[in-house]
The first five atom37 places (N, CA, C, CB, O) and aatype in JSON, in Angstrom:
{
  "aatype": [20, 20, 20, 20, 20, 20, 20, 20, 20, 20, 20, 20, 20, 20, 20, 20, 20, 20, 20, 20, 20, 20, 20, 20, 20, 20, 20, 20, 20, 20, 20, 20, 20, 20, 20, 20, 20, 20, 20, 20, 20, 20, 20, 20, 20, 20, 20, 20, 20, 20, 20, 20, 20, 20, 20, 20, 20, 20, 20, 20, 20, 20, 20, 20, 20, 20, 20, 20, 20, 20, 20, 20, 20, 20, 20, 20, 20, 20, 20, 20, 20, 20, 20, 20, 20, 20, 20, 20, 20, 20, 20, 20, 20, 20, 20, 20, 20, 20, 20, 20, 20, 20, 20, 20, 20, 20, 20, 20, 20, 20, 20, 20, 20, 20, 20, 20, 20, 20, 20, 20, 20, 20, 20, 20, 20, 20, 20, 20, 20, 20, 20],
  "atom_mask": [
    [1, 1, 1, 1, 1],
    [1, 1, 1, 1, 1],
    [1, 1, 1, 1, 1],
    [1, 1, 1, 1, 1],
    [1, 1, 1, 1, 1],
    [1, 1, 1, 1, 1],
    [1, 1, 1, 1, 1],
    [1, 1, 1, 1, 1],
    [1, 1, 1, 1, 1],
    [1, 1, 1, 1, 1],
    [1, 1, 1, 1, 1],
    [1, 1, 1, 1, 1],
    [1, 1, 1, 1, 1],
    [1, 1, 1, 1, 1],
    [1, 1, 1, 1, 1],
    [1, 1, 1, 1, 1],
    [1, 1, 1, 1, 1],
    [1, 1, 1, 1, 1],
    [1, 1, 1, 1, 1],
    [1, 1, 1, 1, 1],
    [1, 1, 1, 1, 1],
    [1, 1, 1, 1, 1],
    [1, 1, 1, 1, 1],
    [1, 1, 1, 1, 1],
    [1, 1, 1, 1, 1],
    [1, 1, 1, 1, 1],
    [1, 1, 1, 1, 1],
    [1, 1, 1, 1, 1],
    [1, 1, 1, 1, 1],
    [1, 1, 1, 1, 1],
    [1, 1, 1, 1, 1],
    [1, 1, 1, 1, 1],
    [1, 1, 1, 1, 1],
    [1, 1, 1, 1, 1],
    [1, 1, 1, 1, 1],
    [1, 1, 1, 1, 1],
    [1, 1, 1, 1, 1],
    [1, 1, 1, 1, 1],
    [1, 1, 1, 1, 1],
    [1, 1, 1, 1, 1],
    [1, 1, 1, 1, 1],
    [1, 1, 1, 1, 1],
    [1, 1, 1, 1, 1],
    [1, 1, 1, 1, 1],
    [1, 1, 1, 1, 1],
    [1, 1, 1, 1, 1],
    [1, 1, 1, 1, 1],
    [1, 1, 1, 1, 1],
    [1, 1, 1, 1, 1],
    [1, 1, 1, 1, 1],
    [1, 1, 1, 1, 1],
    [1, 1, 1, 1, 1],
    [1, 1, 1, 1, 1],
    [1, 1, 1, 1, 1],
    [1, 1, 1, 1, 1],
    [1, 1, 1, 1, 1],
    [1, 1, 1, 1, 1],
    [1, 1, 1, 1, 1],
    [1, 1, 1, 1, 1],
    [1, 1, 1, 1, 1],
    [1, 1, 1, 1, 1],
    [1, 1, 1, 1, 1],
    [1, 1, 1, 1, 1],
    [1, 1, 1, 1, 1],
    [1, 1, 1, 1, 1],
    [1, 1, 1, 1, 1],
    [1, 1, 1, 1, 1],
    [1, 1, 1, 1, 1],
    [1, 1, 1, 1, 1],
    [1, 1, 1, 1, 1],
    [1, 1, 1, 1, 1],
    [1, 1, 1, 1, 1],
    [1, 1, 1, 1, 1],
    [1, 1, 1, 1, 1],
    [1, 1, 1, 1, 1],
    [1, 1, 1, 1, 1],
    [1, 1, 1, 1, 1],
    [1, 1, 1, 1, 1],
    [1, 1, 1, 1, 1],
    [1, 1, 1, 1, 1],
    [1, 1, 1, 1, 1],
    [1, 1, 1, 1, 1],
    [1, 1, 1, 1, 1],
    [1, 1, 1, 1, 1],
    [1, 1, 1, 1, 1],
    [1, 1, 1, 1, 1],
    [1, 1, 1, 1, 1],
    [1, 1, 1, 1, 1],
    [1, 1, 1, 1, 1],
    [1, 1, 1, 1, 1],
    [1, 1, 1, 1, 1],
    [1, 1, 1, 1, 1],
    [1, 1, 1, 1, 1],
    [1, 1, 1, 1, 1],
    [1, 1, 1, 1, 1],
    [1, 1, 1, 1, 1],
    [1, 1, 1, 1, 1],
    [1, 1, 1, 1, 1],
    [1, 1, 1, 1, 1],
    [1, 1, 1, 1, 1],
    [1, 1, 1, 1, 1],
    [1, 1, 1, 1, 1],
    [1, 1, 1, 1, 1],
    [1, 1, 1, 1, 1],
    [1, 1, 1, 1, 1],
    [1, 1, 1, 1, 1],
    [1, 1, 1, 1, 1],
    [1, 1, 1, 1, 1],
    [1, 1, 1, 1, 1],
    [1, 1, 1, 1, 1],
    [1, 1, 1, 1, 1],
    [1, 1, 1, 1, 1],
    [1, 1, 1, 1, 1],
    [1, 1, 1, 1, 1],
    [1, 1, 1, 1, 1],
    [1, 1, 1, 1, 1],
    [1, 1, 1, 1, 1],
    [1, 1, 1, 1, 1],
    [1, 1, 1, 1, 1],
    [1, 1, 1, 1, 1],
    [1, 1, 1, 1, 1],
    [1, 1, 1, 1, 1],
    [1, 1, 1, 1, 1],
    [1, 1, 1, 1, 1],
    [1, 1, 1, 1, 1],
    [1, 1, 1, 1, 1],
    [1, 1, 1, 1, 1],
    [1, 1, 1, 1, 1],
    [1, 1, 1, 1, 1],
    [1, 1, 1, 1, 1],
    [1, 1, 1, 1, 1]
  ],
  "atom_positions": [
    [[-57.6, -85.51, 43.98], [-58.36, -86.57, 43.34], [-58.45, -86.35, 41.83], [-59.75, -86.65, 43.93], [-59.43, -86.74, 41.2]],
    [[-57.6, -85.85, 41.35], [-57.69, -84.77, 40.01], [-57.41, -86.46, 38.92], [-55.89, -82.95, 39.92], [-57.91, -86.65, 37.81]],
    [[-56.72, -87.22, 39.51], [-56.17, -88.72, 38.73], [-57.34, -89.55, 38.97], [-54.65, -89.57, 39.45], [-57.21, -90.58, 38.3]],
    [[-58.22, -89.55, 39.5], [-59.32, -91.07, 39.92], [-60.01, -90.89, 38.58], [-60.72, -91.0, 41.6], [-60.22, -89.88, 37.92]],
    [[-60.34, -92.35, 38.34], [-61.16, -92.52, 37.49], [-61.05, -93.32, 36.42], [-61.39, -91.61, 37.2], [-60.09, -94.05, 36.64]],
    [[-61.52, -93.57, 35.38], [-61.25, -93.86, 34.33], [-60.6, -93.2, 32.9], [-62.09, -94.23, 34.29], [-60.77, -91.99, 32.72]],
    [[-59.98, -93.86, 32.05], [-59.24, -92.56, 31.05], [-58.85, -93.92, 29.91], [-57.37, -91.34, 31.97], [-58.11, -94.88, 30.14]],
    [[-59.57, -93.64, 28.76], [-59.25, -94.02, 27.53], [-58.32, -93.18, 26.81], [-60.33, -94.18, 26.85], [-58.11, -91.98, 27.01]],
    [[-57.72, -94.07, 25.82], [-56.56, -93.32, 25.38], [-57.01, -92.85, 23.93], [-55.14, -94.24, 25.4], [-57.3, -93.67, 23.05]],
    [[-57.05, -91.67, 23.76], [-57.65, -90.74, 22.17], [-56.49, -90.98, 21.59], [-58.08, -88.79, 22.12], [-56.62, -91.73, 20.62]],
    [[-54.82, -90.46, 21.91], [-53.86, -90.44, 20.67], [-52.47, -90.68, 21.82], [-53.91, -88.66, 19.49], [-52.24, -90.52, 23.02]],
    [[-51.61, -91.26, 20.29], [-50.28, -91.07, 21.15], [-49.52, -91.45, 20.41], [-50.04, -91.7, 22.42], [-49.6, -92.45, 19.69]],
    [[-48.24, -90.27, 20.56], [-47.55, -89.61, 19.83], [-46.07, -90.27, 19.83], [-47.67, -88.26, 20.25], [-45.58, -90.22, 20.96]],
    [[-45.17, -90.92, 18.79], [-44.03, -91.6, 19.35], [-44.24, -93.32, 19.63], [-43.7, -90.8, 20.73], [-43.2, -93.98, 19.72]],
    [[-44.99, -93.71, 19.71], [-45.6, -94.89, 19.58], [-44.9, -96.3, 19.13], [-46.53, -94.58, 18.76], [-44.86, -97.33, 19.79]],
    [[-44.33, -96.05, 17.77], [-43.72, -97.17, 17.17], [-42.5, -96.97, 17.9], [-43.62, -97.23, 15.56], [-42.1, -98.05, 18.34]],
    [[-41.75, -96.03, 18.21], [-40.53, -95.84, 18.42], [-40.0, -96.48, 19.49], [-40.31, -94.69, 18.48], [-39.13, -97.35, 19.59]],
    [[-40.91, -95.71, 20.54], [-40.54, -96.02, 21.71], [-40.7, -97.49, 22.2], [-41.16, -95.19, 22.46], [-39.87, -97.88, 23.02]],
    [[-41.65, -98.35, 21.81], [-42.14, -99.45, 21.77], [-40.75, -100.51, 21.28], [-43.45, -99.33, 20.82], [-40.36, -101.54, 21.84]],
    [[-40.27, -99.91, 20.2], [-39.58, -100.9, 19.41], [-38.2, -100.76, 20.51], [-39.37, -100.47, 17.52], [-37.66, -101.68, 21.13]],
    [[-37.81, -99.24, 20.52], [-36.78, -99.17, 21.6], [-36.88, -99.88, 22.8], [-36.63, -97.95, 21.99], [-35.78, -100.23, 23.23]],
    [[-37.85, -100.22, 23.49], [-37.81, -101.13, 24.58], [-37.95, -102.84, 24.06], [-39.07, -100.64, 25.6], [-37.69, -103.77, 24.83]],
    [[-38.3, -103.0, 22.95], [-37.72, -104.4, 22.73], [-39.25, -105.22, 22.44], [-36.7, -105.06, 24.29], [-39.4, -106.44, 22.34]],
    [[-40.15, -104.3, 22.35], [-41.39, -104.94, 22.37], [-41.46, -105.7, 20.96], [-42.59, -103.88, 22.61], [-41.16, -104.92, 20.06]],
    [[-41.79, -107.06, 20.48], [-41.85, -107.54, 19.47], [-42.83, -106.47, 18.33], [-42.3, -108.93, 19.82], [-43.8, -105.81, 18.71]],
    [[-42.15, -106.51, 16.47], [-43.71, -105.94, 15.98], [-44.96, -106.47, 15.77], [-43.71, -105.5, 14.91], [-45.45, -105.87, 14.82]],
    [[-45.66, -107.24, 16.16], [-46.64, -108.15, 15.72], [-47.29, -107.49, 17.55], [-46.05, -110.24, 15.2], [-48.47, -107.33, 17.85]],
    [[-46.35, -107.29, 18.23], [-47.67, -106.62, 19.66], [-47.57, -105.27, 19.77], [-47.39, -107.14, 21.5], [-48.27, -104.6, 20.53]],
    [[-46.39, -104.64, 18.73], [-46.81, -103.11, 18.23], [-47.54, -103.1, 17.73], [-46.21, -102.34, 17.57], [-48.46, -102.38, 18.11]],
    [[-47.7, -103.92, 16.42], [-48.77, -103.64, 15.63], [-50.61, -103.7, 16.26], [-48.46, -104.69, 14.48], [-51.58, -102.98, 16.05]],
    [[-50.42, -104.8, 16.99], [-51.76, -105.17, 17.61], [-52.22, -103.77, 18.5], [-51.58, -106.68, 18.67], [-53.27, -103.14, 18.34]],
    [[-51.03, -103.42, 19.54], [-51.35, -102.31, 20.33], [-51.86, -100.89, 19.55], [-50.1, -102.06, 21.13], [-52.81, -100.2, 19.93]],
    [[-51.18, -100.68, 18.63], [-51.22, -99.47, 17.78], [-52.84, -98.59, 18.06], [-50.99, -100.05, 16.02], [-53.07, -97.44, 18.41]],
    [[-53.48, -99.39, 17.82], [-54.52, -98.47, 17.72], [-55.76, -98.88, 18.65], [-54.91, -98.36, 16.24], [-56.93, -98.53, 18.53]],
    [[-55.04, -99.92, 19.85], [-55.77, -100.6, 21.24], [-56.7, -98.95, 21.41], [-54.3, -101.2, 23.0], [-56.49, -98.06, 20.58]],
    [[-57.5, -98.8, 22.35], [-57.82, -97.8, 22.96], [-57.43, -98.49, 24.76], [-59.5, -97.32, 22.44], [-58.18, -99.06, 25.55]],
    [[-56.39, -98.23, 24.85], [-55.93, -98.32, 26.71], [-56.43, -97.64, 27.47], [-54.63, -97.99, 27.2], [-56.46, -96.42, 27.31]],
    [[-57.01, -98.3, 28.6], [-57.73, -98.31, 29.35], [-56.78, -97.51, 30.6], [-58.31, -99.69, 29.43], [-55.61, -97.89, 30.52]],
    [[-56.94, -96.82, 31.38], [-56.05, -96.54, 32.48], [-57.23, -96.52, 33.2], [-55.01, -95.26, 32.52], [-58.29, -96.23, 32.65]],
    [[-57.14, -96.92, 34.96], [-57.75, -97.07, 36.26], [-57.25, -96.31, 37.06], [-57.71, -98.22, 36.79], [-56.19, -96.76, 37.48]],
    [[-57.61, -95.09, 37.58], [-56.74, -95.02, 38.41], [-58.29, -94.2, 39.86], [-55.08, -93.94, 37.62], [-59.27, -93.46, 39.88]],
    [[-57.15, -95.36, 41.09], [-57.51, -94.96, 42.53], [-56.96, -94.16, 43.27], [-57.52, -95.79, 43.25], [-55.87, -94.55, 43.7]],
    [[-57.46, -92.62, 43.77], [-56.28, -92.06, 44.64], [-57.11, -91.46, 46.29], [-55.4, -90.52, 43.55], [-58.04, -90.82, 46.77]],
    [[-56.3, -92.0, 46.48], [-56.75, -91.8, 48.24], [-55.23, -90.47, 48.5], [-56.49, -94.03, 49.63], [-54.04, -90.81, 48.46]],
    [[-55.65, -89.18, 48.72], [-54.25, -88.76, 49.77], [-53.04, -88.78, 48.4], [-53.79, -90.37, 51.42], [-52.76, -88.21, 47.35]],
    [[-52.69, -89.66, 49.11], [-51.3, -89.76, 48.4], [-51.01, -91.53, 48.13], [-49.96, -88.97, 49.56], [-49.9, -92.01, 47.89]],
    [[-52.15, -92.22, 48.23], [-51.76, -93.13, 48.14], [-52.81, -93.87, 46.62], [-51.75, -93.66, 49.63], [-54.04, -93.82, 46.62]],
    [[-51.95, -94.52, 45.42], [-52.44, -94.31, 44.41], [-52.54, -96.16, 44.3], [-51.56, -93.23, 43.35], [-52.06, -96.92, 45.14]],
    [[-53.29, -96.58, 43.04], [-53.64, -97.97, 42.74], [-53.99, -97.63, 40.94], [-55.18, -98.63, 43.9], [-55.13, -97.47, 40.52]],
    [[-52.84, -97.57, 40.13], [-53.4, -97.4, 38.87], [-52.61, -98.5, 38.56], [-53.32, -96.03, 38.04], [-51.54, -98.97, 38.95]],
    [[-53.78, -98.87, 37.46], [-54.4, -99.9, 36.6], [-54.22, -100.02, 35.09], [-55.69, -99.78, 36.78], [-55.42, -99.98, 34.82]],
    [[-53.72, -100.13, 34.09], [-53.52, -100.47, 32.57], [-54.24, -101.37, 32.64], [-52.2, -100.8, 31.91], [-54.47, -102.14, 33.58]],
    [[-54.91, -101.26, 30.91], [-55.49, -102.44, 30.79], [-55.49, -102.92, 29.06], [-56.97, -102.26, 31.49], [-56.21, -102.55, 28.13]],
    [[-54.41, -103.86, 29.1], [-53.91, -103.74, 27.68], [-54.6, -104.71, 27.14], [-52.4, -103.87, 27.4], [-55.45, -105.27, 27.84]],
    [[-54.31, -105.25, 25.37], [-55.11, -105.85, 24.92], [-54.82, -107.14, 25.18], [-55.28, -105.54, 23.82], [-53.68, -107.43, 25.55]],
    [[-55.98, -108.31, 24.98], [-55.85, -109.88, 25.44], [-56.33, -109.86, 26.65], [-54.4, -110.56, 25.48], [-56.17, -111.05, 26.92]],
    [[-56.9, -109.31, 27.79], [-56.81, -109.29, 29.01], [-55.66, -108.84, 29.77], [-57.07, -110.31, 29.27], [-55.91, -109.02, 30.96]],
    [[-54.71, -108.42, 29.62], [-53.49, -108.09, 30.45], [-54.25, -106.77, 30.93], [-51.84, -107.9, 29.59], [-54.85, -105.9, 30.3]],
    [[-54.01, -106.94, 32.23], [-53.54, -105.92, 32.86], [-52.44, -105.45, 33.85], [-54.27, -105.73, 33.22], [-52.35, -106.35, 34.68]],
    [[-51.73, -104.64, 34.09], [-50.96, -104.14, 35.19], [-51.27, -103.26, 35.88], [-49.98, -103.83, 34.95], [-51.66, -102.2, 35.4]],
    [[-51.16, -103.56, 37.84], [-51.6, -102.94, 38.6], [-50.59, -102.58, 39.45], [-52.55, -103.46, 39.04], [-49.97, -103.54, 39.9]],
    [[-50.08, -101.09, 39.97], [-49.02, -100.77, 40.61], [-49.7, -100.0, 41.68], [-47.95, -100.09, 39.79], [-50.33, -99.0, 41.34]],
    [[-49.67, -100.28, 42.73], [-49.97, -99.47, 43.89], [-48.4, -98.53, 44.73], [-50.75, -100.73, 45.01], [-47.26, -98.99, 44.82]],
    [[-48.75, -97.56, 45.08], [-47.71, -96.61, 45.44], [-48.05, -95.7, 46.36], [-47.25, -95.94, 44.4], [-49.27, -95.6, 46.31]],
    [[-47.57, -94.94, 47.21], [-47.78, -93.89, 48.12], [-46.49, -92.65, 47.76], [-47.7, -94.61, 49.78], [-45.35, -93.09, 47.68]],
    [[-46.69, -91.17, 47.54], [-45.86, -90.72, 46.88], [-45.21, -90.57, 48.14], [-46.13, -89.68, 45.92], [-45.69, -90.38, 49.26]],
    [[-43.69, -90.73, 47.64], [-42.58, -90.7, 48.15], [-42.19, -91.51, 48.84], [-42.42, -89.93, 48.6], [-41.22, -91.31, 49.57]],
    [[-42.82, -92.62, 48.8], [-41.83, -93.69, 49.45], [-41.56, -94.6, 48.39], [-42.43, -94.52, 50.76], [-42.21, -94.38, 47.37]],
    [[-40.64, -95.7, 48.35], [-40.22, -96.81, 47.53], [-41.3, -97.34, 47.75], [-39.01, -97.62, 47.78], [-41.89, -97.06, 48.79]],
    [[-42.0, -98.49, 46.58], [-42.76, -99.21, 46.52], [-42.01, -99.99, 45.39], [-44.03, -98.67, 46.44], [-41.02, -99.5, 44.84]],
    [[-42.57, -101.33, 45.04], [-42.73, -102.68, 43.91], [-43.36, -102.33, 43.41], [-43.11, -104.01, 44.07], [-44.46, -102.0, 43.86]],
    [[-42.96, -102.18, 41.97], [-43.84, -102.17, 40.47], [-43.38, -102.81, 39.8], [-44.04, -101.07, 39.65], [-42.44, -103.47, 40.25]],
    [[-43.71, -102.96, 38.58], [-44.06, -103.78, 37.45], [-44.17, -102.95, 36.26], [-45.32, -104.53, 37.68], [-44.8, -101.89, 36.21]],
    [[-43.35, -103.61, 35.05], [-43.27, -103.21, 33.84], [-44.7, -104.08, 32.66], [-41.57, -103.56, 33.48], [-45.04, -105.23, 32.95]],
    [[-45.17, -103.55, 31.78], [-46.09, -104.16, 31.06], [-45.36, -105.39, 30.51], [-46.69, -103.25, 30.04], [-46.0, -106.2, 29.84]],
    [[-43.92, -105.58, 30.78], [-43.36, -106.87, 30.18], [-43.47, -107.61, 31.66], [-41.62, -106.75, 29.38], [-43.08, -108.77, 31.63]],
    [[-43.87, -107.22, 32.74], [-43.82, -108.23, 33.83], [-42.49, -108.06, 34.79], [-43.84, -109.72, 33.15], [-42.38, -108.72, 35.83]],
    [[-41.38, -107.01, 34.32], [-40.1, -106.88, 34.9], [-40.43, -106.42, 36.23], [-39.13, -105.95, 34.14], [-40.88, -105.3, 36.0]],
    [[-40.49, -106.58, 37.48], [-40.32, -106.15, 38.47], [-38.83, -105.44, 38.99], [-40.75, -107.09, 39.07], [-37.7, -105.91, 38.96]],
    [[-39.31, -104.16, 39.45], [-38.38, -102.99, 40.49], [-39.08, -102.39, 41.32], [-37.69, -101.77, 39.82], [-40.27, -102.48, 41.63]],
    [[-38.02, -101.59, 41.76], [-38.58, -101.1, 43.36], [-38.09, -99.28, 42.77], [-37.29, -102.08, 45.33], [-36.99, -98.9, 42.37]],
    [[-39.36, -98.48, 42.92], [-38.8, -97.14, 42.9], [-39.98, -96.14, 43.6], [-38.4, -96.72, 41.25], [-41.0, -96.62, 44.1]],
    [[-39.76, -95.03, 43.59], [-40.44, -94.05, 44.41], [-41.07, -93.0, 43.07], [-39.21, -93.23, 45.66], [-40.46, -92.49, 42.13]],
    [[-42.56, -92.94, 43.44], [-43.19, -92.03, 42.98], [-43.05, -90.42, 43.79], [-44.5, -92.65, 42.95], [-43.13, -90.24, 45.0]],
    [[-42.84, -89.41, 42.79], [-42.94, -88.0, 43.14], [-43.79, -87.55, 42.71], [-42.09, -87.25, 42.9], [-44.39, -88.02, 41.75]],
    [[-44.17, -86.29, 43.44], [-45.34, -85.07, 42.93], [-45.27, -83.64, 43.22], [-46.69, -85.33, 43.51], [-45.35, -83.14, 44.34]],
    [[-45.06, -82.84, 41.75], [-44.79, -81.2, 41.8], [-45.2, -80.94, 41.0], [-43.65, -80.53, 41.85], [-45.05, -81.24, 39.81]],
    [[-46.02, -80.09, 41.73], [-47.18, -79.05, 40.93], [-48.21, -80.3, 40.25], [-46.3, -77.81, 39.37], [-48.6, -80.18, 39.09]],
    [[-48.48, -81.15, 40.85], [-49.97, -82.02, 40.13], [-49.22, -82.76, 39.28], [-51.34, -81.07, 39.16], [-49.85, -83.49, 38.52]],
    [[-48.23, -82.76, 39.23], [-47.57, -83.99, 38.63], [-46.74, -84.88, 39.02], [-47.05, -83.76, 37.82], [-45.71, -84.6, 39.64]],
    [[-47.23, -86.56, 38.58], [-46.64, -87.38, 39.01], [-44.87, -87.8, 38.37], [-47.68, -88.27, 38.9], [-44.56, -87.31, 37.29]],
    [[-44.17, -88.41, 38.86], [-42.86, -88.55, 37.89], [-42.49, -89.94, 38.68], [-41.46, -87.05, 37.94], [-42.61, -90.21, 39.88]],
    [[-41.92, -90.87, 37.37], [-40.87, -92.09, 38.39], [-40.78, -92.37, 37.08], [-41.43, -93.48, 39.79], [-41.35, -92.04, 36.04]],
    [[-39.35, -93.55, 37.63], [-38.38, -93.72, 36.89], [-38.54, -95.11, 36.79], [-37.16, -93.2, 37.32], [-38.53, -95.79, 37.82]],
    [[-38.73, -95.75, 35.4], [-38.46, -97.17, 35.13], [-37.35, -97.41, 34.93], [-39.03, -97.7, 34.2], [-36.46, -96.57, 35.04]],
    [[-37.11, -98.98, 34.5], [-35.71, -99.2, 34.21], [-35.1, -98.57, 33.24], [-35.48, -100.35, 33.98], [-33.92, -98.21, 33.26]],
    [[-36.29, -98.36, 31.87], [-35.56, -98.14, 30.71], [-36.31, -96.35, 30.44], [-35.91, -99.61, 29.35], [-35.49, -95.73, 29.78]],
    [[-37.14, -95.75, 30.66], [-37.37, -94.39, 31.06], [-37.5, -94.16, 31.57], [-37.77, -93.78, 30.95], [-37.31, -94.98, 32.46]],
    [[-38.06, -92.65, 32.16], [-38.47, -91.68, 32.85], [-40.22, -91.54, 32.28], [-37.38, -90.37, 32.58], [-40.58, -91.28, 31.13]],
    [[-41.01, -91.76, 33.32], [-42.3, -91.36, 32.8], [-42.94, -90.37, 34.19], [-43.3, -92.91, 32.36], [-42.87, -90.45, 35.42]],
    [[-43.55, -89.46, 33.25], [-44.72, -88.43, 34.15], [-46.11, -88.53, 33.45], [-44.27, -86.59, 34.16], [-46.35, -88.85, 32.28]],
    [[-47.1, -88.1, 34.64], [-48.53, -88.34, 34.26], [-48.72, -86.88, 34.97], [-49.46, -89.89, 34.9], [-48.11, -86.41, 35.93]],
    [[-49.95, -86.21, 34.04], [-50.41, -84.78, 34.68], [-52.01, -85.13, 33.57], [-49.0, -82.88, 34.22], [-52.19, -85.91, 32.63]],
    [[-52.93, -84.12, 34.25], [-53.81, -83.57, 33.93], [-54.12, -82.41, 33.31], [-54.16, -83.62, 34.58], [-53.87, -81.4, 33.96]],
    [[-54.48, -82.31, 32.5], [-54.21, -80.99, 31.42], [-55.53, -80.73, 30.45], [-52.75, -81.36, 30.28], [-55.62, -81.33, 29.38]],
    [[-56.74, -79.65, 30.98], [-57.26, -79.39, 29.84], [-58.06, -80.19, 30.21], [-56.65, -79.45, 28.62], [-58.9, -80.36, 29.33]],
    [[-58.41, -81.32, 31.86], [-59.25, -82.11, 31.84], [-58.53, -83.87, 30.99], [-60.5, -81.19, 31.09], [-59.28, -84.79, 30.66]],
    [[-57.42, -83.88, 30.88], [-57.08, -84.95, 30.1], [-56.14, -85.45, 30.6], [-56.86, -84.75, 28.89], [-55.38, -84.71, 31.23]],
    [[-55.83, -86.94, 30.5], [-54.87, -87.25, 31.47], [-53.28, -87.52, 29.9], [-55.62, -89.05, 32.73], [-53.22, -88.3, 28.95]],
    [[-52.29, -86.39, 30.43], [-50.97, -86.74, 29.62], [-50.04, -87.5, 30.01], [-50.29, -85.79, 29.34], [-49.54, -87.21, 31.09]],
    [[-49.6, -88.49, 29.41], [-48.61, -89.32, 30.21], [-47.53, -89.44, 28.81], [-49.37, -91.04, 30.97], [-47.72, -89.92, 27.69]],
    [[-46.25, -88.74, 29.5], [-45.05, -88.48, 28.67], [-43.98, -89.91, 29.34], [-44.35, -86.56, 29.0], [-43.58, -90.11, 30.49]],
    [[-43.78, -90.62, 28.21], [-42.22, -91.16, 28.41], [-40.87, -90.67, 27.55], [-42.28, -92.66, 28.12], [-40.71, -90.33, 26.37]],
    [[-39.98, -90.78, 28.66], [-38.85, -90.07, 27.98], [-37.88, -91.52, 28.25], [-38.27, -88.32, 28.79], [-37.59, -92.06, 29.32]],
    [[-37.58, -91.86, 26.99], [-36.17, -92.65, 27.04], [-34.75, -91.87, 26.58], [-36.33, -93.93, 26.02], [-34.8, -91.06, 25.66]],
    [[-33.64, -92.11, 27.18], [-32.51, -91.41, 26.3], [-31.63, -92.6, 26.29], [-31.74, -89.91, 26.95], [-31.05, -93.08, 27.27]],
    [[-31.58, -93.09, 24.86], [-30.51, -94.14, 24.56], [-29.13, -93.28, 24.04], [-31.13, -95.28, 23.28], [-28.92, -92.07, 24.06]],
    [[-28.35, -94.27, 23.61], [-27.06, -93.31, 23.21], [-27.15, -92.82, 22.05], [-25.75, -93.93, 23.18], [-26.47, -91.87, 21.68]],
    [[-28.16, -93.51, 21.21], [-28.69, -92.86, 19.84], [-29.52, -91.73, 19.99], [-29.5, -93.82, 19.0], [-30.09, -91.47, 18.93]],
    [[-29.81, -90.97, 20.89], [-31.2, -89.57, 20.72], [-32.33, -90.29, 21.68], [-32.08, -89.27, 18.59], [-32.59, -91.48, 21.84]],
    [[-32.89, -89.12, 22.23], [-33.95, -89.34, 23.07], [-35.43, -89.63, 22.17], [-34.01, -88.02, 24.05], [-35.81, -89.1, 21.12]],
    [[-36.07, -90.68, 23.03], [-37.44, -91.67, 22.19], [-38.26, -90.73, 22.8], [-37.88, -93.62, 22.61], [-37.47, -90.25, 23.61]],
    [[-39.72, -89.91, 23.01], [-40.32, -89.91, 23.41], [-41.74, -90.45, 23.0], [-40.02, -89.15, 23.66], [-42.16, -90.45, 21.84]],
    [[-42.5, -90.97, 24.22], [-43.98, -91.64, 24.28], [-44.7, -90.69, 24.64], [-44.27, -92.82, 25.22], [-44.5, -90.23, 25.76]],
    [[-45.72, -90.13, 23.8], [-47.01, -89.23, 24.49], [-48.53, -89.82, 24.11], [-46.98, -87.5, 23.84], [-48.96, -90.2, 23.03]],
    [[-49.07, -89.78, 25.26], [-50.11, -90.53, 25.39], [-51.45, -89.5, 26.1], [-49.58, -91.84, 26.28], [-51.46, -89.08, 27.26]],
    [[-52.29, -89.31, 25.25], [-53.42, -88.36, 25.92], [-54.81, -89.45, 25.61], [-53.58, -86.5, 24.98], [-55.35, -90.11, 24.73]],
    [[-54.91, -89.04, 27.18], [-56.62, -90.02, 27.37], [-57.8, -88.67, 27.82], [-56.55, -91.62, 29.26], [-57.75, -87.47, 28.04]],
    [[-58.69, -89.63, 27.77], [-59.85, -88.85, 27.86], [-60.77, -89.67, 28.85], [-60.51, -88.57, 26.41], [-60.46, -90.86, 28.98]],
    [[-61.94, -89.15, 29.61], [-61.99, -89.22, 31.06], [-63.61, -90.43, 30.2], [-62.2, -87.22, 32.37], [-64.45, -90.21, 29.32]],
    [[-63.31, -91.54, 31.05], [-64.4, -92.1, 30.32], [-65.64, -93.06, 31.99], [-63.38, -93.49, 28.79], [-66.69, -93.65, 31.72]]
  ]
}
């Protein structure tokens, strides 16, 4: 149950980059930049319900059970089908356009994206705090 709860986001590292690399317009970088994001997260077992909650009202809600395929959703609305993993307290799955993991660290929730385009790898780091 180390993931339930609530988690505002204090800092995050890589930000413009990674953002722009996935195609996000600048005018909703800019707006996001200094959002404080909201993360939700429900965990039963192994079976999870986390929650974003970006600015304007958007939110995205992905429910999953680790290790099986499930339907998710990208903050652009892209729907795929992929499987959440977990080693050593950490979560890992694969979007279309990165690789993202979420762990707990220090009491804080870290959530690393890794993109590798053909130009050099983007990374997203994102540390929240338990609110």
């Amino acid at each position: 149950m180390a993931f339930s709860g609530k988690w505002e986001t204090e800092t995050q590292q890589g930000y413009d980059e990674f953002c722009k690399l996935l195609g996000i317009p600048d005018d909703v970088i800019e707006r996001g930049r200094d959002y404080k994001l909201v993360t939700e997260v429900v965990e039963n077992g192994d079976e999870y319900a986390w929650t974003q909650h970006y600015p304007a009202n958007h939110s995205v809600t992905n429910k999953f059970v680790i290790g099986k395929e499930c339907d998710m959703e990208t903050i652009g609305g892209k729907k795929f089908k992929a499987t959440v993993t977990r080693d050593n307290g950490k979560l890992s799955v694969r979007f279309p356009n990165y690789h993202h993991t979420s762990e707990i660290s220090g009491g804080k929730l870290i959530e690393t994206s890794t993109a590798t385009p053909a130009k050099g790898t983007v990374i997203l780091i994102r540390t929240s705090k338990k609110i």
